[in-house]
N, C-alpha and C positions, 0 to 999 in steps of 0.2 A: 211980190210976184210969186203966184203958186205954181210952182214945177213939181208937174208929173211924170210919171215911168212907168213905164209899160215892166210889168213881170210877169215871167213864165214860169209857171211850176204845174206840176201836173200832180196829185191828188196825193201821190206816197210821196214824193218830196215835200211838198209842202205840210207832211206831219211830220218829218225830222229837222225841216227848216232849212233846207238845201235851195233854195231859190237864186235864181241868178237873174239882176236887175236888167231890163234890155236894154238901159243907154250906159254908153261908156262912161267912167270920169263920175258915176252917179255917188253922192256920199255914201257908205254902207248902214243898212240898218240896222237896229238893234237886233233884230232875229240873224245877220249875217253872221254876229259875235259866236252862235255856236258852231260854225262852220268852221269862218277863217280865225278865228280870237279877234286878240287886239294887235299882231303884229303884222309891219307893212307886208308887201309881195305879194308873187300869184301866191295860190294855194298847192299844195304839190297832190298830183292824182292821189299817193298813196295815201295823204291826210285823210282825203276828202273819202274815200275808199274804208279806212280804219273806222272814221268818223258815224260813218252814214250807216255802217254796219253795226257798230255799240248803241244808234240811236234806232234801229231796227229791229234791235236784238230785245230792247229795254221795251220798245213798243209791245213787241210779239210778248213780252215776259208779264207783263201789266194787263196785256188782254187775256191772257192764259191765268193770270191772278185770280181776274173776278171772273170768270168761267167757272172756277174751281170754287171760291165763294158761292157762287148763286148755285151751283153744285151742291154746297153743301149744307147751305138752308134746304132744299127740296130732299136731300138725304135724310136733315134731323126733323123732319116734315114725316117724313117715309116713316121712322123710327115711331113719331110722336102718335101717328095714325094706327100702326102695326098695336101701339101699348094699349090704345081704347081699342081696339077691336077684341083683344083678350080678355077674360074675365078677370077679374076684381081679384089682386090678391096673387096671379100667378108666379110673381118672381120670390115667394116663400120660399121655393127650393131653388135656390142660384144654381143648381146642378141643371135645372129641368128645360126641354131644347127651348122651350119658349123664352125662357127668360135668356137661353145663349142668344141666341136671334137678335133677342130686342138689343142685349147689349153688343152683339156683334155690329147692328145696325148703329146705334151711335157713335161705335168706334171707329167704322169706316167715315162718318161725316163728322167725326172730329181730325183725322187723319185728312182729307182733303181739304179743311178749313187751312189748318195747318201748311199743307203745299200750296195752298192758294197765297195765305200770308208771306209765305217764303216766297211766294213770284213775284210778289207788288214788289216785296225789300230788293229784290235782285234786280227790277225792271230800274228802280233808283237808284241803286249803286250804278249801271250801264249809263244811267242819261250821268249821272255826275263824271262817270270815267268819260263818257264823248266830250261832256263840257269842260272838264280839266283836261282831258287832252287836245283840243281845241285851241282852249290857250297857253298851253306847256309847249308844244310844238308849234316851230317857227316858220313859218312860210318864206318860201324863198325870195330870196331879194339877190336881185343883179349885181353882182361885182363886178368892177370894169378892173384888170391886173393893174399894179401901179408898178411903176419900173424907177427905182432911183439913181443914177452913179457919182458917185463920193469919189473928187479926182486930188488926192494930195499928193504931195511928191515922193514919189519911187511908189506911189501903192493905189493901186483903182479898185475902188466897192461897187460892187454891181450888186444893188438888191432889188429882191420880183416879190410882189407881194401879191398873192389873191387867194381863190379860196376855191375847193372842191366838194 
């Protein structure tokens, strides 16, 4: 018998994997894992809050990457056009503005290749910090107190046991 379920996500959840399944009691899915981890209980708002913001941060960081990439291919683009449009031979005098130009212009689109590569790595280190935090922290689970008393003679144990 194949059971289905209705999920709701709306477009920016559903890139961080925030979905929440509509029938109750529904098994969780594998995309749940980066949410709630693997421990029972609700999820506590601030998880979910911590979570959703390292996996939006690492989003935003990754699309800010290859911006900065495709930046900087049309930069050494820029660079590479600028050097045929000169004549033959102009960076003899390394002092001379032409050739500062040319080499200013590569420096700046290796300087953004570079921030771009530093976004991707940053955008991964985020999604690994949401996913280890994910499963590092424990989702609550209901304690009901447990109350014992220990009656021997001449001495009564009252112990309470729960948790905060």
């Amino acid at each position: 018998m194949i059971r289905q379920s209705l999920v709701l996500c709306s477009s920016a959840t559903l890139l961080i994997g925030l979905c929440v399944a509509g029938r109750a009691g529904a098994e969780p899915s594998f995309s749940d894992r980066f949410v709630r981890g693997t421990s029972p209980g609700e999820v506590p708002t601030a998880k979910v809050a911590t979570i959703g913001s390292m996996y939006t941060l690492s989003a935003a960081s990754v699309g800010l990457g290859i911006v900065n990439l495709l930046r900087a291919g049309g930069q050494r683009d820029d660079a590479e056009a600028y050097k045929l449009s000169q004549p033959a031979g102009f960076c003899a005098d390394l002092s001379s503005a032409a050739c500062s130009r040319y080499h200013a212009l590569h420096s700046e689109a290796d300087t953004t290749r570079t921030i771009g590569i530093g976004l991707l790595g940053l955008g991964g280190l985020l999604a690994l910090g949401g996913a280890l935090t994910a499963e590092l922290w424990t989702n609550d689970v209901p304690v009901t107190p447990a109350v014992a008393l220990d009656l021997e003679q001449r001495t009564a144990l009252i112990g309470i046991e729960t948790r905060f």
